[in-house]
DOKOL-234512 format. One line per 8 residues: number of its first residue (from 1); their letters; for each residue x, y, z of C-alpha. Coordinates in steps of 0.001 Angstrom, whole numbers, plus 524288, in hexadecimal, padded with zeros to 5 digits. Each point is the difference from the previous one (the first is absolute). Layout:
<mimars>
NUM	a	X,Y,Z  ...
</mimars>
This chain:
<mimars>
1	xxxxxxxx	A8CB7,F02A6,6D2E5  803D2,7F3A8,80862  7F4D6,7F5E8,8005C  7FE67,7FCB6,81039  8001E,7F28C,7FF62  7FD3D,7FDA3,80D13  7F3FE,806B9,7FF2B  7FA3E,7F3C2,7F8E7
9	xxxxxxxx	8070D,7F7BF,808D1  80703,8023A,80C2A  8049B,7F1BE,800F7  807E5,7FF6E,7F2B0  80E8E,7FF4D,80492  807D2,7FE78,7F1B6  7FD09,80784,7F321  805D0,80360,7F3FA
17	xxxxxxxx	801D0,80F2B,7FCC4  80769,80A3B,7F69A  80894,80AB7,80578  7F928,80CE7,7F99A  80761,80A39,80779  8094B,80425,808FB  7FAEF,8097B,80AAB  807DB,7FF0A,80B25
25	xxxxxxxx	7FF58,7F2DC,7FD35  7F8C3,7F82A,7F7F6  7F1ED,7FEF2,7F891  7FA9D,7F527,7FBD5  7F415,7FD1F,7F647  7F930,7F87A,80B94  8056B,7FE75,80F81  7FD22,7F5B2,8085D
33	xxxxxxxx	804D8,809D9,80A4E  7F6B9,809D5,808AB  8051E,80D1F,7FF02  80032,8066F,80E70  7F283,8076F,800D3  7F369,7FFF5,80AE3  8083A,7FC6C,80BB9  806CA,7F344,7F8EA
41	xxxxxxxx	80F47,7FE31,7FD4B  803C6,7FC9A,7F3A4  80300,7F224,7FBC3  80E5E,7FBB9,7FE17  80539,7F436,7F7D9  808D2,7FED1,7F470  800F4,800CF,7F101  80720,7F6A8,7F7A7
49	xxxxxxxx	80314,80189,7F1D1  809C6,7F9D6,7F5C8  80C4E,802BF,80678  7FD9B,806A3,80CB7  7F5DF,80353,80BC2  7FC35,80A28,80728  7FC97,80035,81014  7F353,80816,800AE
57	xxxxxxxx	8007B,805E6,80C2D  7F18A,806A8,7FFF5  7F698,8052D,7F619  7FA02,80CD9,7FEF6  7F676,806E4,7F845  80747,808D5,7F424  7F7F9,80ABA,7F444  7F235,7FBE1,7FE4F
65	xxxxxxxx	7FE02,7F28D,80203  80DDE,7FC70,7FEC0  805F4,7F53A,80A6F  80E04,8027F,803E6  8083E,7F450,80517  809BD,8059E,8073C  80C9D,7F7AD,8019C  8087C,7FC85,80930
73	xxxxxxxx	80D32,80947,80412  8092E,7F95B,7F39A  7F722,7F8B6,7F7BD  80074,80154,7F0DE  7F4A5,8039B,7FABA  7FC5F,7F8D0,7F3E4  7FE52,80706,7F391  7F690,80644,7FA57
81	xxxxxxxx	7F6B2,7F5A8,7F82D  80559,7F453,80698  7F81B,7F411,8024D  801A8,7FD7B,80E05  7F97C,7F7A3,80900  7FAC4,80504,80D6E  8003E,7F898,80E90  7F7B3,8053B,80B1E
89	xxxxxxxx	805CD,7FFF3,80D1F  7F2FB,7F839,8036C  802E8,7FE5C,80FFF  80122,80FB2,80098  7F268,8013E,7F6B2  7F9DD,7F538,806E6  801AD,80559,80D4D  7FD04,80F10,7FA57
97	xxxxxxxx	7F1BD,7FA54,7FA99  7FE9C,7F953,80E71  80153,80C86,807C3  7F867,80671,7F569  7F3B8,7F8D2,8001C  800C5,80038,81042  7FF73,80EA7,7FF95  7F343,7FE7F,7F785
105	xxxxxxxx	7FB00,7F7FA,80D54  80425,80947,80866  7F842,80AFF,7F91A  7F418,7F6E9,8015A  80340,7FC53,80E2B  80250,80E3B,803AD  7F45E,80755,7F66D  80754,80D59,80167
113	xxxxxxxx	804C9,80A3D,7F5D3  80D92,7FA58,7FBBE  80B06,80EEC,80073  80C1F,7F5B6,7FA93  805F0,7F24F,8003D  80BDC,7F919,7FC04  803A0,7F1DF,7FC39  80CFC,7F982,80304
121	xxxxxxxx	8051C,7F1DF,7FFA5  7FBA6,7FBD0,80EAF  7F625,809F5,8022B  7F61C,80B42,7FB90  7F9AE,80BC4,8064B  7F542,8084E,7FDCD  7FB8A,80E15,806C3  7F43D,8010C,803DC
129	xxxxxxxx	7F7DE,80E46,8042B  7FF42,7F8D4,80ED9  800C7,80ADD,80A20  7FFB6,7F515,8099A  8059D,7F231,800E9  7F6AF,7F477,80150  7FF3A,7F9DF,80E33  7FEDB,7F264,7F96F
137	xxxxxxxx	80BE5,7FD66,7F627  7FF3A,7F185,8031C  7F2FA,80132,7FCDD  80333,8058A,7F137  80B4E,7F6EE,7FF2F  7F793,7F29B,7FFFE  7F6F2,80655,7FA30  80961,803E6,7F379
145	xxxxxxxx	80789,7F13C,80120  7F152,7F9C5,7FF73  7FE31,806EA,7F2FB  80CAB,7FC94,7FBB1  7FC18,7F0B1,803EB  7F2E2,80300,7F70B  805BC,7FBF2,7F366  7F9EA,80B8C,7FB95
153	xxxxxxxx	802AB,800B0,7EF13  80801,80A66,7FC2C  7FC39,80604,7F29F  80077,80CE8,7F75D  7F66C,806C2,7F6AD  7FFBB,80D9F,7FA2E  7F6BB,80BCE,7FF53  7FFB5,80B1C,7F93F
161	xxxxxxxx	802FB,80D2A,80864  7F311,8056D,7FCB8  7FAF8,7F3E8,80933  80B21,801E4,809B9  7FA4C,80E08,8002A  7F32F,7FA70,802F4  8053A,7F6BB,80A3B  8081A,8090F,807D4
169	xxxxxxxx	7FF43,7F78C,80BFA  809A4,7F6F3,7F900  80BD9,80832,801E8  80528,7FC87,80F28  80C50,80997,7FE9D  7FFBF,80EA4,801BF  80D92,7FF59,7FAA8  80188,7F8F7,7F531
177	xxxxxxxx	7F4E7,800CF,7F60E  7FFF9,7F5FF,7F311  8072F,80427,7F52F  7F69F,8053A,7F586  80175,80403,7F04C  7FF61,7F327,7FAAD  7F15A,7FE6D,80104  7FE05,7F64C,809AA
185	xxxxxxxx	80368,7FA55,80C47  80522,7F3E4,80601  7F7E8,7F9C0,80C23  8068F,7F67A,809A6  7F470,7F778,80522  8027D,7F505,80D31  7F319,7F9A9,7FF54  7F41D,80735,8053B
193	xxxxxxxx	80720,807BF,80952  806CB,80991,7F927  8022E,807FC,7F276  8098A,80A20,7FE32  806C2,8058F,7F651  80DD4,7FBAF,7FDD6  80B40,7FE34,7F645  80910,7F695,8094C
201	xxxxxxxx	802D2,7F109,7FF17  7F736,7F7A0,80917  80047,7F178,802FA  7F408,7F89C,7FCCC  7F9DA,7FC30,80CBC  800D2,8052C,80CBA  80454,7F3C7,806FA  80D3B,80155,7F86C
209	xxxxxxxx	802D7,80B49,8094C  801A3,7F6A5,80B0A  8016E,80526,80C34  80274,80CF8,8046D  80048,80998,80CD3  7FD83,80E16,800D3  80ADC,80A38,804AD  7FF1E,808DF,80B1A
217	xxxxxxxx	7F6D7,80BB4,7FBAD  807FA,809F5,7FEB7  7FAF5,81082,800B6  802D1,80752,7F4B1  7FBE1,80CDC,7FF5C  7F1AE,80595,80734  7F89C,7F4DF,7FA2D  807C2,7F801,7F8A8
225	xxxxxxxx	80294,7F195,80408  8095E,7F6B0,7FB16  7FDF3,7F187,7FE54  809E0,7F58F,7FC1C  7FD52,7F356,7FCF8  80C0C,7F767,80012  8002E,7F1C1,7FBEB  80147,7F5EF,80739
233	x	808AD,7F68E,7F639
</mimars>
């Protein structure tokens, strides 16, 4: 088991760790780095230890609850119960926990069911079940970028699933549904206008976004609808 320390906090950027297996990489008691799951990349950085480092190119999600740090074409890998020290790529998380929290907007500023979504580095996107495009995207645009300019606080709590079961209205994707088994799960609330479950990385007010534009809606199926949201720095 790999203890997700950017669960507690998405801003931490340096942490100490122990190599516990190799997997395709390597497993440490506790990651700093997201593992690629709900639509985000995984983080990259490096690993340092007594005598070497390792370029982490991304991070993905191994047996059980296992974190694997996948390195870089040529790195060593350190060995097996070596202190090492780990470095987030913090410009690439940053910008990943930008885009994420704007698709969160977007699903308030188009109230639709959400069929997929992706994040990247510059910008996100999320299907919607549209059959047809909206005659105002201007319109959604300020209205998404005066959210954004809000300042709304950014925070998480958790439930337990038989409450999620209770609350089905919570879940906004008809793809993706929150991982279950562990008893509960994690809630991403932006301040009275929306709660969702979600195990990504967030920043901790909306106005951190900054500025964004929407893409070109693009027709993806009968009734799908795709939506990007790019950012503007």
């Amino acid at each position: 088991m790999t203890t997700p320390l950017f669960r507690d906090d998405a801003y931490l950027r340096e942490a100490p760790g122990r190599v516990v297996a190799h997997a395709d990489g390597v497993v440490l008691d506790a990651s700093l780095f997201y593992a690629t799951g709900g639509g985000q990349p995984g983080d990259a950085g490096r690993l340092t230890w007594e005598g070497g480092e390792m370029a982490v190119a991304t991070a993905v999600k191994g047996e059980g609850d296992a974190i694997v740090l996948k390195p870089a074409e040529g790195a060593p890998l350190p060995p097996v119960g070596a202190q090492v020290t780990q470095y987030l790529d913090w410009d690439l998380r940053h910008r990943h926990m930008r885009v994420h929290t704007a698709l969160h907007l977007l699903s308030v500023v188009i109230p639709l069911p959400v069929t997929g979504g992706s994040i990247g580095a510059q910008k996100g996107r999320l299907d919607f079940d549209m059959p047809d495009a909206p005659e105002d995207k201007q319109a959604l645009e300020d209205r998404l970028n005066a959210l954004i300019a809000e300042d709304h606080d950014v925070s998480s709590e958790w439930i337990t699933e038989a409450e999620l079961d209770a609350n089905p209205g919570l879940v906004k994707t008809m793809s993706v549904q929150p991982p279950r088994g562990a008893g509960r799960i994690r809630l991403v609330r932006i301040g009275e206008i929306d709660l969702q479950p979600c195990g990504g990385t967030h920043v901790r007010s909306t106005a951190e976004i900054g500025p964004v534009t929407l893409g070109k809606f693009e027709k993806k199926g009968r009734q799908n609808r795709r939506v990007s949201v790019i950012l503007a720095v």
